[in-house]
FITIMI-790973 format. One record per residue: x, y, z of N, C-alpha, C in turn; residue number from 1; residue in one letter. Coordinates in Angstrom, 3 decimals. Atoms other than C-alpha are relative to their C-alpha. Example, Ala and Ser with C-alpha at 12.3 -4.5 7.8 and 13.67 -1.06 7.14 Angstrom:
@neast=0.890	nnorth=-1.190	nup=0.000	caeast=12.300	canorth=-4.500	caup=7.800	ceast=0.900	cnorth=1.200	cup=0.000	tikol=1	zagu=A
@neast=-0.820	nnorth=-1.190	nup=-0.060	caeast=13.670	canorth=-1.060	caup=7.140	ceast=-0.770	cnorth=1.090	cup=0.730	tikol=2	zagu=S
END
This chain:
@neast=1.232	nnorth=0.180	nup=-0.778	caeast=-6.062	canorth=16.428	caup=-79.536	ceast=0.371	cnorth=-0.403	cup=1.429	tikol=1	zagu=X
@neast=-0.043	nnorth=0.195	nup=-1.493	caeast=-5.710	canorth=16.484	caup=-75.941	ceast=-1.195	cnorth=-0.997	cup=0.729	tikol=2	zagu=X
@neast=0.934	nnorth=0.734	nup=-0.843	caeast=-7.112	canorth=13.791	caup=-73.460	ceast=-0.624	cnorth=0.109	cup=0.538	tikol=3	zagu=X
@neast=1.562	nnorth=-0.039	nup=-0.714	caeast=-10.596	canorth=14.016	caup=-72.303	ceast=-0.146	cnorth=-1.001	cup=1.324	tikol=4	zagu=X
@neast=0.184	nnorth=1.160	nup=-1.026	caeast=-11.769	canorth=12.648	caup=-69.100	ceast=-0.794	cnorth=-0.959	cup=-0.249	tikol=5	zagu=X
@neast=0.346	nnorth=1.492	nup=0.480	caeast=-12.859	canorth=9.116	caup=-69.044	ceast=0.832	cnorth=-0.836	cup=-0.830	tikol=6	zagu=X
@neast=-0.696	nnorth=0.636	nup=0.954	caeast=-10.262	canorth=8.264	caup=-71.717	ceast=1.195	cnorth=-0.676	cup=1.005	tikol=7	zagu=X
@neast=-1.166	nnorth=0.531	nup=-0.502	caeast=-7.502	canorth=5.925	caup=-70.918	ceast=1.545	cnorth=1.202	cup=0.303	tikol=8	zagu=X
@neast=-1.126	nnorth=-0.796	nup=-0.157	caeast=-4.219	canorth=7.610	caup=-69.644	ceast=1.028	cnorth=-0.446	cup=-0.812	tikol=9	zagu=X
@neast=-1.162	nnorth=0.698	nup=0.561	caeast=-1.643	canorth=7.193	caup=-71.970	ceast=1.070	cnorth=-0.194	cup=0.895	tikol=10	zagu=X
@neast=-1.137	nnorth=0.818	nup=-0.939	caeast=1.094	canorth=5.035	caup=-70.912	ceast=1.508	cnorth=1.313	cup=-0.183	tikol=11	zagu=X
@neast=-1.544	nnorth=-0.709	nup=0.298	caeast=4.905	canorth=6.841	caup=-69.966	ceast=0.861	cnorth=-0.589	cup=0.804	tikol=12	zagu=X
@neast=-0.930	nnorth=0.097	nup=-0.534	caeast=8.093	canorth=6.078	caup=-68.854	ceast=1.155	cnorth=1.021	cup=-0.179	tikol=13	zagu=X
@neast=-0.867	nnorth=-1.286	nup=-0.317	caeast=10.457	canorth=8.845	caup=-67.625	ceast=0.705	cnorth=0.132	cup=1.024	tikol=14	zagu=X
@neast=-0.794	nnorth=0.281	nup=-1.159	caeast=13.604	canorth=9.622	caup=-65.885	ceast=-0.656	cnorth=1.322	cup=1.097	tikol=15	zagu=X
@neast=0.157	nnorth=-0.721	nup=-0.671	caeast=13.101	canorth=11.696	caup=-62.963	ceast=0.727	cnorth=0.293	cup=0.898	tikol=16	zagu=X
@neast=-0.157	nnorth=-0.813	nup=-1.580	caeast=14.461	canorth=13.621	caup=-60.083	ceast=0.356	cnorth=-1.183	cup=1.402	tikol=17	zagu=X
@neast=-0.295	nnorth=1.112	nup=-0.551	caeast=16.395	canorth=11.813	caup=-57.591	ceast=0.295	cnorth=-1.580	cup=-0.446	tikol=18	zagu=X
@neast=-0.563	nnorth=1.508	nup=0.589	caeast=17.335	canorth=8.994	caup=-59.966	ceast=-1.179	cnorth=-1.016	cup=0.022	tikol=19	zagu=X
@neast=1.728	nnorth=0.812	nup=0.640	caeast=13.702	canorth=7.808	caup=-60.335	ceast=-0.597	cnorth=-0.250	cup=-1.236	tikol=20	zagu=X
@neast=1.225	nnorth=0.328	nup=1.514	caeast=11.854	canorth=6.113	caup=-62.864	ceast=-1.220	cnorth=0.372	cup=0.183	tikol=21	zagu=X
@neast=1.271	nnorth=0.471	nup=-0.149	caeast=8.309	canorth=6.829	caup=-63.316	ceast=-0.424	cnorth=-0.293	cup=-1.547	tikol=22	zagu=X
@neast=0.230	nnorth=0.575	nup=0.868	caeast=6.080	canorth=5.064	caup=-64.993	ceast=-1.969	cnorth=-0.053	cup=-0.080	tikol=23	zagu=X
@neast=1.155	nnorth=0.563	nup=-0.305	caeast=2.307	canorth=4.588	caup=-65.971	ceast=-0.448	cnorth=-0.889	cup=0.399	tikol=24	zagu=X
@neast=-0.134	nnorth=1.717	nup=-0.109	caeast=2.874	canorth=0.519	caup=-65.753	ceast=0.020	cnorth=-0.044	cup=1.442	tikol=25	zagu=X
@neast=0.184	nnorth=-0.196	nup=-1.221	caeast=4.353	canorth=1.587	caup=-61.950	ceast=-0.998	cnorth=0.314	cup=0.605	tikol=26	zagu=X
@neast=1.076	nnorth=-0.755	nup=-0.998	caeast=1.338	canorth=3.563	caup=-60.825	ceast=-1.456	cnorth=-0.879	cup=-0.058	tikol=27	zagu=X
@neast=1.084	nnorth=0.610	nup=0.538	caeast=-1.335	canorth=1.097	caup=-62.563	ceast=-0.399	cnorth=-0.202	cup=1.578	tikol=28	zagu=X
@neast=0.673	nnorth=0.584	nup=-0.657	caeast=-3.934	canorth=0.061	caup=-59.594	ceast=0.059	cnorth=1.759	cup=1.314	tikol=29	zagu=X
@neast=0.433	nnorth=-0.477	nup=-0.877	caeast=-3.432	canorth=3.458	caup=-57.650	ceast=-0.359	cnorth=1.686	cup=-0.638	tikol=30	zagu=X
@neast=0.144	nnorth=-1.444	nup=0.658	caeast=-4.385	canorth=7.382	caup=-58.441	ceast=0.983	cnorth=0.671	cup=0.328	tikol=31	zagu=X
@neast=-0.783	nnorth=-0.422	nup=-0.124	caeast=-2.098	canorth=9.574	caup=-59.021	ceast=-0.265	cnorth=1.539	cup=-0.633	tikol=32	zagu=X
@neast=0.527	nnorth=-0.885	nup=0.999	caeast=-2.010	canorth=13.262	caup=-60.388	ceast=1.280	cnorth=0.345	cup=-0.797	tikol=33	zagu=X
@neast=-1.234	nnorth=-1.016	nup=1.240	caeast=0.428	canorth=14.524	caup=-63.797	ceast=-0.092	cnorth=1.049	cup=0.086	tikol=34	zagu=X
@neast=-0.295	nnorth=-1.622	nup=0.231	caeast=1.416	canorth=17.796	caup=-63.773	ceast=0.708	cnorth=0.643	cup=-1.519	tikol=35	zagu=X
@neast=-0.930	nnorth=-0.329	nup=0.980	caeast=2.829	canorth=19.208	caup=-67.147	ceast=0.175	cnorth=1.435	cup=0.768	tikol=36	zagu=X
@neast=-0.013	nnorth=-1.639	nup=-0.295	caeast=4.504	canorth=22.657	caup=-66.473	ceast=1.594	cnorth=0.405	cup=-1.515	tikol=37	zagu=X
@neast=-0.661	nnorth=-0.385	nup=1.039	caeast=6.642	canorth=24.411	caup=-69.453	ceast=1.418	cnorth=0.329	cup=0.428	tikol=38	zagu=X
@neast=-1.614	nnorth=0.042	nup=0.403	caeast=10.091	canorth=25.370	caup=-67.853	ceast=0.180	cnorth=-0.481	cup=1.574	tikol=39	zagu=X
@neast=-0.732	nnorth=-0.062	nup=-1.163	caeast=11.813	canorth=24.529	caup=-64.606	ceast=0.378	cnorth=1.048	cup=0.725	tikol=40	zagu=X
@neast=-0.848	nnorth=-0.851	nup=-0.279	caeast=12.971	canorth=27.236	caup=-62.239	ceast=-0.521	cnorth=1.351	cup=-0.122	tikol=41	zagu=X
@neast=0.546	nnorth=-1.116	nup=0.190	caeast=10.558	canorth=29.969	caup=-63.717	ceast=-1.038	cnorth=0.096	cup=0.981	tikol=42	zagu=X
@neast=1.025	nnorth=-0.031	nup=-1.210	caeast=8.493	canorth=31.251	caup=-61.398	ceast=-1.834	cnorth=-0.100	cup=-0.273	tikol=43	zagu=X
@neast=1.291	nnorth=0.816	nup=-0.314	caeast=5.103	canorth=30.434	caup=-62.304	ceast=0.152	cnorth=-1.060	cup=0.214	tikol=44	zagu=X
@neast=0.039	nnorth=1.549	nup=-0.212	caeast=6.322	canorth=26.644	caup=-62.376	ceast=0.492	cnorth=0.075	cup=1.400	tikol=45	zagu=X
@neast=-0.583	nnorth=0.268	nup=-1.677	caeast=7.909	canorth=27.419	caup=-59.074	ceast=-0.677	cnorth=0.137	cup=0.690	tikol=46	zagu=X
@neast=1.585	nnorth=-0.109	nup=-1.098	caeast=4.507	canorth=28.221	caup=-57.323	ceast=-0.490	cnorth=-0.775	cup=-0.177	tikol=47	zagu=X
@neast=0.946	nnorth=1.534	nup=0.686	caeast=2.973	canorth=25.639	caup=-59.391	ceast=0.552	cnorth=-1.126	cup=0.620	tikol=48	zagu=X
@neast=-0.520	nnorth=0.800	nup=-0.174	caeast=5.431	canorth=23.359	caup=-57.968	ceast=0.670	cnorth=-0.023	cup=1.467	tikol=49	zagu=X
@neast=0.261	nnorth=-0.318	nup=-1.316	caeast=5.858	canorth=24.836	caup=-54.540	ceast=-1.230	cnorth=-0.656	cup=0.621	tikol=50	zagu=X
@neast=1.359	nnorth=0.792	nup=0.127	caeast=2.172	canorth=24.320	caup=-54.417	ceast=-0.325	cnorth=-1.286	cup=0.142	tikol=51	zagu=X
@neast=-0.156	nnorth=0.963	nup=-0.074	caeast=2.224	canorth=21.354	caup=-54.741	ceast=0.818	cnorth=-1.364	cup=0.899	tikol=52	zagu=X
@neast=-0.608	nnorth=0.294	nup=-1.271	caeast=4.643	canorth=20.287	caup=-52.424	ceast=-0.873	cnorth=0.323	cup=1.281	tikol=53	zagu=X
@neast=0.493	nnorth=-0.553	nup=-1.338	caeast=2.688	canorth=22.218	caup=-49.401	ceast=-1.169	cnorth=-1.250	cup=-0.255	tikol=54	zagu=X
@neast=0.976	nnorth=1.163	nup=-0.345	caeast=-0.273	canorth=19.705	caup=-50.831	ceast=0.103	cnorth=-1.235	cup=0.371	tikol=55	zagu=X
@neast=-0.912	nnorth=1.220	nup=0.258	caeast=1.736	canorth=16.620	caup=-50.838	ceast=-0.649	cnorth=-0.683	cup=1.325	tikol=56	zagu=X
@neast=0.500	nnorth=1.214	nup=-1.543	caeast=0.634	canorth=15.146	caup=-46.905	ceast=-1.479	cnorth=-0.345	cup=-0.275	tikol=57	zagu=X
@neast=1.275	nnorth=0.280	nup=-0.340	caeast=-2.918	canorth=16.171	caup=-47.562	ceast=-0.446	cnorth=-1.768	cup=-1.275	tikol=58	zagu=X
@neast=-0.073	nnorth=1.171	nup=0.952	caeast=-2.586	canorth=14.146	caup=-50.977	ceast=0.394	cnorth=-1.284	cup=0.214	tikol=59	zagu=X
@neast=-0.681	nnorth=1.165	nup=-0.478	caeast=-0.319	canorth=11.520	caup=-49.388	ceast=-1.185	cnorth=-0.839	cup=0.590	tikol=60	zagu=X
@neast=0.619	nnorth=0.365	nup=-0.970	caeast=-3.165	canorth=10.882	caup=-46.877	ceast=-1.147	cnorth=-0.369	cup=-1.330	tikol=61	zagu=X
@neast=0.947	nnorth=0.890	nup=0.808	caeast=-5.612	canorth=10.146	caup=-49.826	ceast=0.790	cnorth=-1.478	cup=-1.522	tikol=62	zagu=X
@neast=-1.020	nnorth=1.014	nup=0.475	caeast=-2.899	canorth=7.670	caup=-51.618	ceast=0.534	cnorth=0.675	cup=-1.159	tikol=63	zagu=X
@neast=-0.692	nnorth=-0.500	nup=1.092	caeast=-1.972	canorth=10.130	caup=-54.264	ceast=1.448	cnorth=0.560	cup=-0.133	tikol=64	zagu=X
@neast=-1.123	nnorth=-0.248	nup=0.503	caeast=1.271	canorth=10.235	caup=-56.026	ceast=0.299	cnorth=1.366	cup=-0.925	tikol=65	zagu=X
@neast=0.386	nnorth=-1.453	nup=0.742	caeast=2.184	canorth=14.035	caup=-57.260	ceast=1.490	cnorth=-0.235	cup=-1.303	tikol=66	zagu=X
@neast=-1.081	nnorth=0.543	nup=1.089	caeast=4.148	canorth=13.458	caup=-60.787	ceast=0.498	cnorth=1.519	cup=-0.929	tikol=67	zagu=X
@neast=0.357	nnorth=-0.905	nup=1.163	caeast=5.191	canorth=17.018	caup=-62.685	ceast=1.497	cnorth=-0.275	cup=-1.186	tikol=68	zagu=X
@neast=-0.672	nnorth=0.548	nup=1.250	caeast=6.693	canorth=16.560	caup=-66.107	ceast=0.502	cnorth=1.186	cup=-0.665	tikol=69	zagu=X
@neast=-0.628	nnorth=-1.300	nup=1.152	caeast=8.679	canorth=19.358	caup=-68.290	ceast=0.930	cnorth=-0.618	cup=-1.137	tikol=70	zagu=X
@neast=-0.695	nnorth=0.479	nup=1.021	caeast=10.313	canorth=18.816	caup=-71.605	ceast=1.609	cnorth=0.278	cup=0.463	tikol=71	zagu=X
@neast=-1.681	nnorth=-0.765	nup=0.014	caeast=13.724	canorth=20.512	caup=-69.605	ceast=0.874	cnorth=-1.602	cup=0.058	tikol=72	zagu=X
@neast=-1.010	nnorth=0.717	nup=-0.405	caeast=17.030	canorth=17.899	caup=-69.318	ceast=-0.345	cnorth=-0.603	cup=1.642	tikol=73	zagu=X
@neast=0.221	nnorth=-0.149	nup=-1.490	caeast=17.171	canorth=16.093	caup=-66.188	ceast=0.842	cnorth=0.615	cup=0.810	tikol=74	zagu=X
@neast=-1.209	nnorth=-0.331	nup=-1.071	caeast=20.415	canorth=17.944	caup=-65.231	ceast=-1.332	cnorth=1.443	cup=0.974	tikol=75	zagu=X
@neast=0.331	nnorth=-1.313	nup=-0.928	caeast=18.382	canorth=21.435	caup=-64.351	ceast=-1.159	cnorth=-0.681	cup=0.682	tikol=76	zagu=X
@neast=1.368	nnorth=0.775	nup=-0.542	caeast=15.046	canorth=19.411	caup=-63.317	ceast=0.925	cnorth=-0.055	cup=1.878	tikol=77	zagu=X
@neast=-0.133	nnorth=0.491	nup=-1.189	caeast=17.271	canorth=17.932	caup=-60.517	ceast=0.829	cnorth=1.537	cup=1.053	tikol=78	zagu=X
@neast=-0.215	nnorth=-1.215	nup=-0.984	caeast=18.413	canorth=21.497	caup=-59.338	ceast=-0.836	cnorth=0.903	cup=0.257	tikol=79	zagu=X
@neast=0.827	nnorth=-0.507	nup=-0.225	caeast=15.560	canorth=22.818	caup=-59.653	ceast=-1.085	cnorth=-0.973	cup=1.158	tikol=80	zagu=X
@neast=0.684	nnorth=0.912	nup=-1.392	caeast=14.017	canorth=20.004	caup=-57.007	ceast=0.390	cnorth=0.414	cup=0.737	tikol=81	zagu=X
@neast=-1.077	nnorth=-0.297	nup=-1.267	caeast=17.032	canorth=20.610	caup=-54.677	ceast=-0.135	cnorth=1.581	cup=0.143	tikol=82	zagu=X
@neast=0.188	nnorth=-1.501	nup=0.122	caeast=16.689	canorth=24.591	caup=-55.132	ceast=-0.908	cnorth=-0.326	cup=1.249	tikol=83	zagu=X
@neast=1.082	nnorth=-0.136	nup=-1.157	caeast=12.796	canorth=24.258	caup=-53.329	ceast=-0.335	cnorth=-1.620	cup=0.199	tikol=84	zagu=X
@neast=0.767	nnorth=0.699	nup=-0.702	caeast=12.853	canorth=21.239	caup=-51.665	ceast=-1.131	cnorth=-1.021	cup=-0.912	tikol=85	zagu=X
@neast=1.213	nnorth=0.830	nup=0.570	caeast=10.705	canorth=19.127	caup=-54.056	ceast=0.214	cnorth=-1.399	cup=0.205	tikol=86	zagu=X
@neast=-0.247	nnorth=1.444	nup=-0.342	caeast=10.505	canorth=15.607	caup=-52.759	ceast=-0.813	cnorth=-0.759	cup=-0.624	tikol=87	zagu=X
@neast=0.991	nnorth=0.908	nup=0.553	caeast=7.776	canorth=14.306	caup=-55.276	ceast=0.652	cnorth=-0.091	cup=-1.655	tikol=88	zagu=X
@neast=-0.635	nnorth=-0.095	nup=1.176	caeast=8.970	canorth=13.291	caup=-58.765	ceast=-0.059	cnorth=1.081	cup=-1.195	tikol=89	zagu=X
@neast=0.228	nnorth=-1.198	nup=0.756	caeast=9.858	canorth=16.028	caup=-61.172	ceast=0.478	cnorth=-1.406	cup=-1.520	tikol=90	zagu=X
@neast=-0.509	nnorth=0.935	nup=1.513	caeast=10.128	canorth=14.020	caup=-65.082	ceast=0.242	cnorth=0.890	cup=-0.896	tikol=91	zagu=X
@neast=-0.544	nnorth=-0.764	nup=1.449	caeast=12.019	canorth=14.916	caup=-68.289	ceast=-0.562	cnorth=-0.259	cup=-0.718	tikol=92	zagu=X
@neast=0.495	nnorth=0.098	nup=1.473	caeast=10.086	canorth=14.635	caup=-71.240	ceast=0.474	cnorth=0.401	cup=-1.346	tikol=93	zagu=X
@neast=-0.394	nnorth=-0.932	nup=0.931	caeast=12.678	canorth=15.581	caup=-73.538	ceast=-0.308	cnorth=0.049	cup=-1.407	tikol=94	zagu=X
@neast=0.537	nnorth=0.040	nup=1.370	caeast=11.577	canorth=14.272	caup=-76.479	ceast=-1.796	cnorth=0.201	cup=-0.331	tikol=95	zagu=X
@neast=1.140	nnorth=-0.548	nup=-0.144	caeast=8.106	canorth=15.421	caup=-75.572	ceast=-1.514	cnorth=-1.295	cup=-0.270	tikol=96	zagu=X
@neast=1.273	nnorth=1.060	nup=0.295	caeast=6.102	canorth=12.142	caup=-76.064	ceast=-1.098	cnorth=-0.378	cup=1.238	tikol=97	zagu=X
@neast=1.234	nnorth=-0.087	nup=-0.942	caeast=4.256	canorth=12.072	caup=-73.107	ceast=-0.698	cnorth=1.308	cup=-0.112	tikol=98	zagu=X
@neast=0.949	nnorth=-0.849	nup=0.353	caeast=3.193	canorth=15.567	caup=-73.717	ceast=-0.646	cnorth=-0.040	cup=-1.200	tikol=99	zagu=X
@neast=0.592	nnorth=0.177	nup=1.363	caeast=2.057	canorth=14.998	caup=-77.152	ceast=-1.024	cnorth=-1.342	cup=0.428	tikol=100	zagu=X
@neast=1.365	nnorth=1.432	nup=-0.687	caeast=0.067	canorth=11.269	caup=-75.888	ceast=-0.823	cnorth=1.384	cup=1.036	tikol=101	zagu=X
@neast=0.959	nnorth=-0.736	nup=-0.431	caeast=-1.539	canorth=14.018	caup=-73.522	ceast=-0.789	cnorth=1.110	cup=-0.737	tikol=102	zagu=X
@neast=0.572	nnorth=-1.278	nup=0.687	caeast=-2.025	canorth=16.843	caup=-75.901	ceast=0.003	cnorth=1.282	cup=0.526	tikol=103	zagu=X
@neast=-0.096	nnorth=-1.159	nup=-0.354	caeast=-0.496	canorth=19.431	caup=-74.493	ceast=1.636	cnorth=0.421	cup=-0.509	tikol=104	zagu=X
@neast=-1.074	nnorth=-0.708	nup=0.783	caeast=2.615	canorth=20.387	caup=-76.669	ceast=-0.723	cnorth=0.450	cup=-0.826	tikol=105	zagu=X
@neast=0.847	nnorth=-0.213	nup=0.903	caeast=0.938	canorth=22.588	caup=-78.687	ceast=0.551	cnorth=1.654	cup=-0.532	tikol=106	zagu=X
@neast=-0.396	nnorth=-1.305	nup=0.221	caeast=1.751	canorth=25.737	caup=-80.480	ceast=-0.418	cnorth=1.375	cup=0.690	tikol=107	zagu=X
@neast=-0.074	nnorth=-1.046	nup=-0.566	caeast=1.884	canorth=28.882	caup=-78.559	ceast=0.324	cnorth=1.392	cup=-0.276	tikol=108	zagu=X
@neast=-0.709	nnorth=-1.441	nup=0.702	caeast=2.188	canorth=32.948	caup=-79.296	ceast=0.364	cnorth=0.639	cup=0.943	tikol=109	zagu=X
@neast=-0.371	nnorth=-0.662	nup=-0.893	caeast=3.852	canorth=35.329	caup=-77.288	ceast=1.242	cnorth=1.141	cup=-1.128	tikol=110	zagu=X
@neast=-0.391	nnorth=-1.343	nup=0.838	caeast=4.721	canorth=39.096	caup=-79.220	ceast=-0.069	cnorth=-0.262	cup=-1.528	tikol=111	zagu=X
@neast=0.067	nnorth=-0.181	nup=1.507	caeast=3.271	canorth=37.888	caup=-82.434	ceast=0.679	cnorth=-0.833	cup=-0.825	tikol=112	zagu=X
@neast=-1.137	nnorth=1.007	nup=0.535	caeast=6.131	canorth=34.897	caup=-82.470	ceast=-0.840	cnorth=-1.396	cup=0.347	tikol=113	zagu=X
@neast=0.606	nnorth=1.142	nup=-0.113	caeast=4.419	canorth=31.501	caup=-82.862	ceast=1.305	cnorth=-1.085	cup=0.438	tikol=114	zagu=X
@neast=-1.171	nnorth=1.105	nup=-0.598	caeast=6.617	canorth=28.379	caup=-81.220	ceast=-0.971	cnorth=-1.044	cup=0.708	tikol=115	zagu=X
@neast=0.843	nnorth=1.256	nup=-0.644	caeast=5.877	canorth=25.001	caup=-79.702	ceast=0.442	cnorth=0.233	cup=1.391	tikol=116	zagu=X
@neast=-0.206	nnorth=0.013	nup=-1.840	caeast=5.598	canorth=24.768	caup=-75.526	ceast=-0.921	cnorth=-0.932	cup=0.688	tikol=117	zagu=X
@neast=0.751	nnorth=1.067	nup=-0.664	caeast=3.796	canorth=22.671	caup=-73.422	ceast=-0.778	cnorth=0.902	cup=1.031	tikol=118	zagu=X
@neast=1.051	nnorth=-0.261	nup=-0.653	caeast=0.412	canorth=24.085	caup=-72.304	ceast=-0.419	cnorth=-0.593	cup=1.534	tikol=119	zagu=X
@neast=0.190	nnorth=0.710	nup=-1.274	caeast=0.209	canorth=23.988	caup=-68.301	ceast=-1.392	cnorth=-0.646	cup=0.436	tikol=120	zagu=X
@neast=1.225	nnorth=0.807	nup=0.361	caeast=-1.988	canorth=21.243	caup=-67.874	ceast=0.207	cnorth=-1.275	cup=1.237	tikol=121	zagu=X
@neast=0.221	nnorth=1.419	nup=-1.046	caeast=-2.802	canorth=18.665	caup=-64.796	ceast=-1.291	cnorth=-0.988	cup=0.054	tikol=122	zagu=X
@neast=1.208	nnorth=1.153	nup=0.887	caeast=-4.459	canorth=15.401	caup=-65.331	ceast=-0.014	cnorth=-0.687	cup=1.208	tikol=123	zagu=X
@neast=0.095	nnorth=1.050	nup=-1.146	caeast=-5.785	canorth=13.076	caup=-62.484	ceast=-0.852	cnorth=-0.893	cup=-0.141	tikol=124	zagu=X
@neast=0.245	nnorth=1.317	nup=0.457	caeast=-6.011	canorth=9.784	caup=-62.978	ceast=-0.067	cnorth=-0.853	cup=1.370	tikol=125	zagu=X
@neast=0.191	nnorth=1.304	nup=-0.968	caeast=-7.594	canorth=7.062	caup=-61.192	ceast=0.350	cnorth=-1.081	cup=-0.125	tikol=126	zagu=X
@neast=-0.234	nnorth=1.342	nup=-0.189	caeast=-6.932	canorth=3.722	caup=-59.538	ceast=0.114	cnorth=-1.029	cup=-1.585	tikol=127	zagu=X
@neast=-0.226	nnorth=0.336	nup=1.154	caeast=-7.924	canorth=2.291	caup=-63.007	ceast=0.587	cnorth=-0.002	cup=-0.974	tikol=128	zagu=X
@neast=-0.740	nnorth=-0.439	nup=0.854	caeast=-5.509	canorth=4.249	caup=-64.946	ceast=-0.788	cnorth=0.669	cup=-1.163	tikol=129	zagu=X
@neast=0.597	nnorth=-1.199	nup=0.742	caeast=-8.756	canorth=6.613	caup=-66.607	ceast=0.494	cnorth=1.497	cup=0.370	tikol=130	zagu=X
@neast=-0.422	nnorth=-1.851	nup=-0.631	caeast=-8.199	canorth=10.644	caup=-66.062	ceast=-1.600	cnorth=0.298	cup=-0.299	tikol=131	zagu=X
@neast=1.617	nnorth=-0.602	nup=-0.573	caeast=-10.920	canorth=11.334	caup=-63.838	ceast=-0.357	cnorth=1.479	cup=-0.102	tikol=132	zagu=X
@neast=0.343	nnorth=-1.570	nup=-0.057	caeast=-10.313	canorth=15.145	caup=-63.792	ceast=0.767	cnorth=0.533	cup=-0.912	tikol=133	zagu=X
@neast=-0.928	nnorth=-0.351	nup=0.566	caeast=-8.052	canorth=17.099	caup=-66.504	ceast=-0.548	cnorth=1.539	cup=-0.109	tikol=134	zagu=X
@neast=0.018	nnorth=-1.562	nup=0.393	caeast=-7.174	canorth=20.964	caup=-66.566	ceast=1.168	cnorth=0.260	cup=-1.135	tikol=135	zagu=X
@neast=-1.002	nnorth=-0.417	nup=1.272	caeast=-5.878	canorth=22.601	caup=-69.427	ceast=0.348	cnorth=1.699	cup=0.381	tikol=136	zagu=X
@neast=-0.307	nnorth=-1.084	nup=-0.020	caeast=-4.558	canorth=26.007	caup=-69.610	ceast=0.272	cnorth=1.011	cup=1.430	tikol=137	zagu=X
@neast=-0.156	nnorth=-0.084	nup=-1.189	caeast=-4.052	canorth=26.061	caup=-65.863	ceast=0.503	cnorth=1.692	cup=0.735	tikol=138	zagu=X
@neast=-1.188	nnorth=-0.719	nup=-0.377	caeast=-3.113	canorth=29.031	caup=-64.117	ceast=0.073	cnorth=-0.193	cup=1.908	tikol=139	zagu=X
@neast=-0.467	nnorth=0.356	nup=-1.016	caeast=-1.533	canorth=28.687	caup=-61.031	ceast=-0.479	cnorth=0.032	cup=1.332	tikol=140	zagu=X
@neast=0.580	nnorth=-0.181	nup=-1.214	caeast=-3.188	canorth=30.314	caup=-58.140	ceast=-1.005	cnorth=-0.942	cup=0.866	tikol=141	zagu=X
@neast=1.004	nnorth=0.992	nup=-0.936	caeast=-4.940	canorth=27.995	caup=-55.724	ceast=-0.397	cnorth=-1.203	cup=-0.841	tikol=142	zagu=X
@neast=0.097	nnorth=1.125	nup=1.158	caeast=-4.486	canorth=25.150	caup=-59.075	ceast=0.054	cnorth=-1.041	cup=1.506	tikol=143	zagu=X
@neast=-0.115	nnorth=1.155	nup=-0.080	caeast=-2.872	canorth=22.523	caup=-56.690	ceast=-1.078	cnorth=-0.336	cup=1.128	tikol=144	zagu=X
@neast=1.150	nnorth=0.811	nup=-0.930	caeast=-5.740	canorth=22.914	caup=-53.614	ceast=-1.348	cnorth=0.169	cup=-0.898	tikol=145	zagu=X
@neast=1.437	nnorth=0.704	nup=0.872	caeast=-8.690	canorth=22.545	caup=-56.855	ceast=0.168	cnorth=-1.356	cup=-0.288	tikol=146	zagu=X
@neast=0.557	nnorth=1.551	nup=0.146	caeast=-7.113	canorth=19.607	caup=-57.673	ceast=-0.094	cnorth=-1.017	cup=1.184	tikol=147	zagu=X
@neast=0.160	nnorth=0.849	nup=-1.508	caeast=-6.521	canorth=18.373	caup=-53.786	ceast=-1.325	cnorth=-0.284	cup=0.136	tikol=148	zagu=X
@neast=1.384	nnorth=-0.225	nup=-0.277	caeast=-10.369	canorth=18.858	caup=-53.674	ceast=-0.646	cnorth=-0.696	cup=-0.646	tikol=149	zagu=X
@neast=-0.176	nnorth=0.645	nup=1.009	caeast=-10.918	canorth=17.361	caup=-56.712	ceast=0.161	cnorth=-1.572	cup=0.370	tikol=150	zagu=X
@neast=-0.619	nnorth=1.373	nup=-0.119	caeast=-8.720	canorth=13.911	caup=-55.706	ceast=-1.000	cnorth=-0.333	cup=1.400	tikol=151	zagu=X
@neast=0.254	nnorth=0.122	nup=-0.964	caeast=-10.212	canorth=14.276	caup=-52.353	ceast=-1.390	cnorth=-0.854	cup=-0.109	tikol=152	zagu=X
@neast=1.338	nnorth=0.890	nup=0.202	caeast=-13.985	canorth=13.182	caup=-54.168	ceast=-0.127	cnorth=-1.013	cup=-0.964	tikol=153	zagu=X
@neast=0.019	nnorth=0.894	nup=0.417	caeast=-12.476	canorth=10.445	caup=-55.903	ceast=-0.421	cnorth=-1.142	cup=0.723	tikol=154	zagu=X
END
């Protein structure tokens, strides 16, 4: 069951990108937005995560922190930052428990072959630590300025 808005954000702690921790406990008192994206390096996550970067000042300028999460290792995570430039935290989820507290590891088909993946999915959570806005099944095009727009009428 995936998290509805209004519900509490489940709590995480995760290594990240650049030798960063993040954390829900860290971000408590300001908004921030999660990103899940399924691989590193592939190019929908690389627009998705391009994207996101180009939003990053406008976001900065409303106090938001841009967080995206993938189940990959942190070795490729952190070459896949350095590749494009990503200066906002990329997190490992390898054992997938923050995607599962969100509800977005979820079984997936592709040629008739069923498997587990993590449904691209961005959650934005307020000052309080509720998730004021959540998309599921995301697709990429003009995703990160709906949710800039979005954070912007928090």
């Amino acid at each position: 069951m995936s998290v509805q808005e209004g519900d509490a954000a489940p709590a995480f702690a995760l290594p990240a990108s650049g030798g960063r921790t993040v954390s829900s406990a860290a971000l408590l008192g300001r908004p921030y937005i999660l990103y899940f994206y399924p691989k590193a390096d592939t190019s929908g996550c690389t627009k998705e995560a391009c994207a996101f970067q180009e939003a990053l000042p406008q976001l900065g300028q409303l106090g938001l922190e841009v967080i995206g999460v993938s189940p990959d290792p942190i070795k490729p995570i952190e070459k896949f930052a350095a590749k494009h430039n990503l200066t906002f935290p990329l997190a490992s989820d390898e054992t997938k428990a923050a995607a599962e507290a969100y509800g977005v590891w979820v079984e997936k088909a592709m040629y008739g072959k069923k498997y587990m993946g993590i449904e691209r999915s961005t959650f934005l959570v307020d000052a309080a630590g509720k998730i004021a806005r959540a998309w599921h099944k995301v697709k990429v095009e003009g995703h990160a300025r709906d949710v800039a727009a979005a954070a912007a009428a928090l």
